[in-house]
Structure formats: C-alpha cells, structure tokens
C-alpha positions, 0 to 999 in steps of 0.5 A: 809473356804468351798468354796460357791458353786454360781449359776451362771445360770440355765435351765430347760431342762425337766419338767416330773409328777415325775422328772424334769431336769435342767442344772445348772452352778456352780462357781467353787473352784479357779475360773471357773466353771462347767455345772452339771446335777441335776434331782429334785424330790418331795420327798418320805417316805418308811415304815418299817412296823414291825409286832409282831412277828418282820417280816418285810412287804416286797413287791416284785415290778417290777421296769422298770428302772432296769428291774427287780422284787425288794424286798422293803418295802412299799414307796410312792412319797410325791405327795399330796399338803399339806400332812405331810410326816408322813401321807403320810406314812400311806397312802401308808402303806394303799394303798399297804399293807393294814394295818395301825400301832398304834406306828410310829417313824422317822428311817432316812432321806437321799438323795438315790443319792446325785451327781445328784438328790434333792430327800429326802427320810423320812423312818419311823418304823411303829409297832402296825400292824392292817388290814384296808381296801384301802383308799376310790378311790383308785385304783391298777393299774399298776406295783401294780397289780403285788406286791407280799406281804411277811412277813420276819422274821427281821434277815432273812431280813438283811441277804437279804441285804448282799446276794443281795436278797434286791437291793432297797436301801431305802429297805436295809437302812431301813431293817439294821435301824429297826434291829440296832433298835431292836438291841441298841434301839437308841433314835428316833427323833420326827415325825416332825423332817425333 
C-alpha cells in the first residue's frame, strides 16, 4: 500500500504575479517527516502550430532565467480568470505569431518539473494555419519585441532536438509528439480532456 504522503503544515513564503513559493512539511514513509520547497504555477498551454507543408512555427525568445536565446514554439501562462486552456491556446497562437488554425487536437499534458513545481503544461496540435491580425490590445513588449519567428520543416526540427538546437522543454516534447503524430497517427484525446 503507497504511503499517504500528509501535510502536516505549510507557509507561504513568497507570493509573486507568476509563481508563488511555499515551504510545506510532509509525513514521511516510517515516520518523520521532511521540509520540501514547492513553487505554485497557474498553468500554461504551448502550440505546435503545424502548416501545410508540415513546418513547424518556431520562436527564437530570449529567456533571462538561462540567459539565452531559446528555439520554442508559441506557449502562454493560463492567466486569464475563466479561459478554457484551449482558448488560451489560440490566443497566444494569436498574440505571438499571428495566425489562427481550423484543426486543434490535445498532444500532451505533463508537469516540465515535478520535484519542486505544480505547473501543468496543456500542448495542442494546431493545423489549418491561417493569418490574422493580433488581438485587439494587445500589445508587444518586452522579450516579444525581440521574437524572431521561423517556419521548420518537422523533421529538421526533431533533429533540432537531438543536436541541442531546442533546449526549451515543452518545445522538444511537443516537436517529437507532432512527428510521433505524423509518423503512427495516435488517437488524440478530446479537447476538453485535462
């Protein structure tokens, strides 16, 4: 029988717009117990947008944390009160590339770093590419004034991820779904279905 992992006490320790960071005490497997650190994290969706001649949209993003530029694809935080992830996804489909998609299928959901953070990531397939306009108010700022967008042939972009080209992890999961995709067509689950 797996052991039940109790709470036996938490405290906020910082409270951020992104992440907040709370020290919780865990009963431990043969008694004691132990202090574990656990960032909370609203969430977020990435995009594998898929064109038709199967390139995969890329973003070129700089990303402080690592202090470098990052091959990705489109992704957003899910920092809207009462938006559906899906819809999330096509806003940020929006905002960062400017396009929209007719076809929008579930790839994954996976938790990037389980040992300390909460954060659920949603990817999706998106395919039936078209060109829209940015959503009205919104604005490029900051690291997105600097995005550089590409449009990868799928299978050069898989080898992106073996040769270290693609670091960003949801970037690398989403570019070896799509091609696993493309590849044995694996039944999707709903939209709806996190």
């Amino acid at each position: 029988m797996a052991h039940d992992y109790e709470v036996l006490g938490t405290e906020t320790v910082y409270e951020g717009h992104v992440v907040t960071l709370r020290l919780d005490t865990v009963a431990m497997p043969g008694g004691g117990e132990s202090v574990r650190e656990v960032v909370r994290h609203g969430g977020a969706v990435g995009i594998v947008a898929l064109d038709d001649q199967d390139r995969v949209v890329m973003i070129r993003q700089y990303r402080h944390p690592v202090a470098a530029h990052l091959w990705e694809v489109p992704a957003g935080l899910l920092d809207v009160d009462g938006e559906a992830p899906v819809d999330a996804a096509r806003r940020e489909l929006a905002e960062e590339v400017q396009l929209s998609a007719e076809r929008w299928s579930l790839l994954t959901t996976h938790h990037p770093s389980p040992g300390f953070c909460d954060e659920k990531v949603l990817l999706y397939l998106a395919e039936g590419l078209s060109s829209v306009d940015r959503p009205e108010g919104f604005v490029v700022e900051h690291e997105e004034a600097d995005m550089t967008v590409q449009r990868v042939p799928l299978a050069q972009a898989v080898q992106w991820v073996f040769d270290g080209t693609i670091r960003n992890s949801l970037a690398a999961i989403g570019v070896l779904a799509a091609a696993q995709v493309r590849a044995t067509a694996p039944q999707l689950r709903p939209l709806d279905a996190v």
